[in-house]
N, C-alpha and C positions, 0 to 999 in steps of 0.2 A: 504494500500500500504506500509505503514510505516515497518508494521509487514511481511511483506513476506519477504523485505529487511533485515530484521532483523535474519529471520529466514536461508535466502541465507545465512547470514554472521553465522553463529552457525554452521549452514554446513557444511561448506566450512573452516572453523577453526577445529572442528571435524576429517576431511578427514587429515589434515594437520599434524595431532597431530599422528594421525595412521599411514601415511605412514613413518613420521619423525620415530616415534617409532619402528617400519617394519626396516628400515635403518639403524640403531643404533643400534640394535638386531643383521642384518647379518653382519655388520660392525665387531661386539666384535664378533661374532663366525669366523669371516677368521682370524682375529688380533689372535688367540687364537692358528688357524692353522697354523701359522707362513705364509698366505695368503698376496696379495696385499690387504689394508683396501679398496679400490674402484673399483678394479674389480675380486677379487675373484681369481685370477691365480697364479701359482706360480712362483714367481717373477726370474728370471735369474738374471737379475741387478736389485737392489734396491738404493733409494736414500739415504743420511747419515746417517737414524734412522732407516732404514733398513725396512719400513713398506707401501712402499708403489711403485708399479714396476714402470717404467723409460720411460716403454711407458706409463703410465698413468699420469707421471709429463710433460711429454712433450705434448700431446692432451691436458691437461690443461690451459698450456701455450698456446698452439695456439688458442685454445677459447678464452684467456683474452686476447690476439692481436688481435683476431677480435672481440670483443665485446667490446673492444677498439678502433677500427678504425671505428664500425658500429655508435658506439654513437659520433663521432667526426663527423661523414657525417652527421648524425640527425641533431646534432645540427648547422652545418654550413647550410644545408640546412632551416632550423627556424631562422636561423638570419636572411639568404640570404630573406625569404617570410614575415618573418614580420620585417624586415628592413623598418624604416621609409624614405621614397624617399625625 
């Protein structure tokens, strides 16, 4: 059992390593294009460094507002349940 786990985890770092590297690859070929680095398009407005479009810094933002508000309910709801009474 020990080794399957083991083997899951080799895997699964593996895959991680290829897509990371997959990412990074099409990353420096838009950067090169004078592209947005995160969605490939050519950017209308870009932010200060000029590398990245303005809809993709603002969808950004609104994922770490709500991946901020998700994990503040998480965890208010884990105090509220294991709240000692």
């Amino acid at each position: 059992m020990l080794k399957l786990g083991f083997n899951f985890l080799v895997v699964v770092l593996l895959v991680l390593v290829v897509v990371f590297t997959w990412r990074t690859k099409r990353r420096e070929k838009w950067e090169r294009a004078g592209q947005c680095y995160s969605c490939g398009a050519v950017p209308h407005t870009t932010d200060k460094h000029g590398r990245i479009c303005n809809d993709c810094v603002q969808t950004r933002t609104i994922q770490r507002w709500l991946g901020g508000f998700m994990a503040l309910v998480i965890a208010a709801i884990a105090a509220w349940v294991h709240w000692p009474a």
